[in-house]
N, C-alpha and C positions, 0 to 999 in steps of 0.2 A: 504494500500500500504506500505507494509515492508520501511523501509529507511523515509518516512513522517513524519515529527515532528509536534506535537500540543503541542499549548501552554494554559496553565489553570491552573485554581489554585485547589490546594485541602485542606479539612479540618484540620488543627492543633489543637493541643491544646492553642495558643497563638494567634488564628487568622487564616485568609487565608495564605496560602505557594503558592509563585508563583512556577511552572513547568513547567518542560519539557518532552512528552514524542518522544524518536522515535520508531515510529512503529516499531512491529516486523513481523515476517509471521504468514499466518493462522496457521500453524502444528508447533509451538514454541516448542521447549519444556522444557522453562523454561523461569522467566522473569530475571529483571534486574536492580539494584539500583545502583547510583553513588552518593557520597556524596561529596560536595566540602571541601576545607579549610577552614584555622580561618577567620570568617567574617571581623571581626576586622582588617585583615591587607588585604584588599580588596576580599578576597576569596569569588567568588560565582559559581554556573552552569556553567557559561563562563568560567570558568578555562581550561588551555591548555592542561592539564595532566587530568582534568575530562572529557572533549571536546574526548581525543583518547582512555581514557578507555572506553567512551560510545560507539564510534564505533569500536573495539575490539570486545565487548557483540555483540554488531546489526550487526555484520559480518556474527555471528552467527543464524542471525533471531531472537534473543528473542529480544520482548519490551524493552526499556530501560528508567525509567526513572529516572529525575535529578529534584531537588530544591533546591530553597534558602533557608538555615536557617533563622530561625525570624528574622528580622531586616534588612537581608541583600534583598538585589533587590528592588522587591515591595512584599517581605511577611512582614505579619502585625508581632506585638510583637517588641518585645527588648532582642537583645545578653542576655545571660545568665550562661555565664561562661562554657557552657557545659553540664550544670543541664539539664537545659528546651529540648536544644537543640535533647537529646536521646529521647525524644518522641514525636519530631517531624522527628526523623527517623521511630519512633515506627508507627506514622501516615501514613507515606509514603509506608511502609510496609503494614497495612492495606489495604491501596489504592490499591496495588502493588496485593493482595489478591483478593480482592473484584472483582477487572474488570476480571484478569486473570484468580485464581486460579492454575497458575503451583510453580511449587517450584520455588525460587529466588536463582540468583547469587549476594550477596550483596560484592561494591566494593567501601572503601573511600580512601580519598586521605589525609594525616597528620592529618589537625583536624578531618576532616571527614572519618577519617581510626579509631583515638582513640574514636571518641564520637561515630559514626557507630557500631563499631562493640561492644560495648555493650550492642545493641539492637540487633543486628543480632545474638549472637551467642546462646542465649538463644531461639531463636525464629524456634518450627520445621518447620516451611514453611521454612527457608532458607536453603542451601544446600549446599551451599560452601559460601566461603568468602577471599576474595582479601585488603590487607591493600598494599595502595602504600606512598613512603615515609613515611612510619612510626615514627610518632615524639616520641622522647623519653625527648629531652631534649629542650624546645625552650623560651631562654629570662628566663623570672623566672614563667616560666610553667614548670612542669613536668609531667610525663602521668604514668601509674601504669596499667601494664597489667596483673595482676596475674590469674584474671578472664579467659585469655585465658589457665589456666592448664585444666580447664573443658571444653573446647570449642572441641570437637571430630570431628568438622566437618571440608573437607578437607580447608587446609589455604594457602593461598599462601602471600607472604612479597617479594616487589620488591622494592627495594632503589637505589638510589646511593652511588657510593663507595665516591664520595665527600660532603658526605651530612651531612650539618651542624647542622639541629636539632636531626639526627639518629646514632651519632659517631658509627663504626660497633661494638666496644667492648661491649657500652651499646645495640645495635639490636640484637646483637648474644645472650646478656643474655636473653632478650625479648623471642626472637625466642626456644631459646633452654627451658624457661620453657613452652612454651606453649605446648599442648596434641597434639599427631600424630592424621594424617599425617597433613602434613605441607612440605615447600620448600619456601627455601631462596635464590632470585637471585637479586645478585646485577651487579647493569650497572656501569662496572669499575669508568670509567670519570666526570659521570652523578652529579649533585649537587640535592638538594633537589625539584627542581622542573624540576629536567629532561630536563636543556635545553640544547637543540643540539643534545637530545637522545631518545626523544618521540618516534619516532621508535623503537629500543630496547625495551621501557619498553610497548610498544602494542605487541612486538613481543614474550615477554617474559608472556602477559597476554593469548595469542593465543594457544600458543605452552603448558600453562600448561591446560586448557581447554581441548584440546585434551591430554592430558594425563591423567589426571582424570578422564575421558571417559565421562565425563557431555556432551561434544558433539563430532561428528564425522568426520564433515567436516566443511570448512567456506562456 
């Protein structure tokens, strides 16, 4: 039943990963990952901005599913600085493979957009990929996307125009080295976790879906 969420864990490499999936429909064509934020500073699945990217994808019919990084929820292991963390997206993708087998739409959200798409962009099962809030700059973390000059597959970047870990000067450099196609919308108002604006930034993951031509209707 499309829209139905199961909850289960799947294999990592640091232990079980608690999940989430929601159903997609039988004729999918295509599934769907969302990565949350830094564990560290409460980010899990439940997140508000990975809560409306997941039903964005599942509007669409694909499966979609979501985990905790180690440490966070009830998945086993310990935070990792971000190491460990990419192959337990590497894992989820696996999973994401194995049940399915269609191409994936891979979508993180700040941590889960720099540590995500490490693994996603190398990987051909994926087909697109969606970085929301993209951190560039947070606390005395910094993120380094050069790896996106070889990433060819289509990318979409949706921030806010208030957003305190993605100043737009440093996004724009992000954005602009990384390999076409690509599309950068920013939600004027918006702060780094979209509140008051989660609307726009679903409306903005919707509307480049159908333009990409990955899908045709909601």
């Amino acid at each position: 039943m499309a829209g139905a969420i199961k909850s289960f864990f799947i294999e990592g490499p640091a232990g079980k990963l608690e999940a989430l999936l929601n159903a997609g429909k039988p004729k999918a064509t295509h599934s769907a990952l969302v990565c949350h934020p830094h564990p560290m500073f409460g980010g899990t699945m439940h997140n508000k901005v990975v809560y409306h990217a997941t039903k964005a994808l599942n509007g669409f019919g694909f499966p979609v599913l979501r985990f905790n990084f180690r440490g966070a929820g009830l998945s086993q292991g310990e935070h990792d600085q971000g190491r460990g963390e990419i192959d337990d997206v590497r894992a989820a993708l696996a999973w994401l493979k194995a049940e399915f087998g269609l191409p994936i739409v891979f979508t993180g959200f700040s941590f889960g957009a720099a540590i995500g798409l490490r693994a996603a962009c190398p990987d051909p099962d994926v087909s697109a990929v969606i970085s929301l809030g993209t951190p560039v700059q947070a606390d005395d973390r910094s993120y380094s996307y050069s790896f996106l000059g070889q990433c060819a597959k289509p990318k979409l970047f949706v921030s806010g125009g208030r957003d305190q870990y993605g100043p737009r000067e440093a996004l724009n450099s992000v954005v602009a080295s990384a390999a076409e196609p690509k599309q950068l919308i920013i939600v004027n108002q918006a702060d780094h976790f979209f509140e008051g604006h989660l609307p726009e930034m679903r409306s903005a993951i919707e509307q480049w879906l159908r333009a990409t031509q990955l899908v045709h209707s909601a």
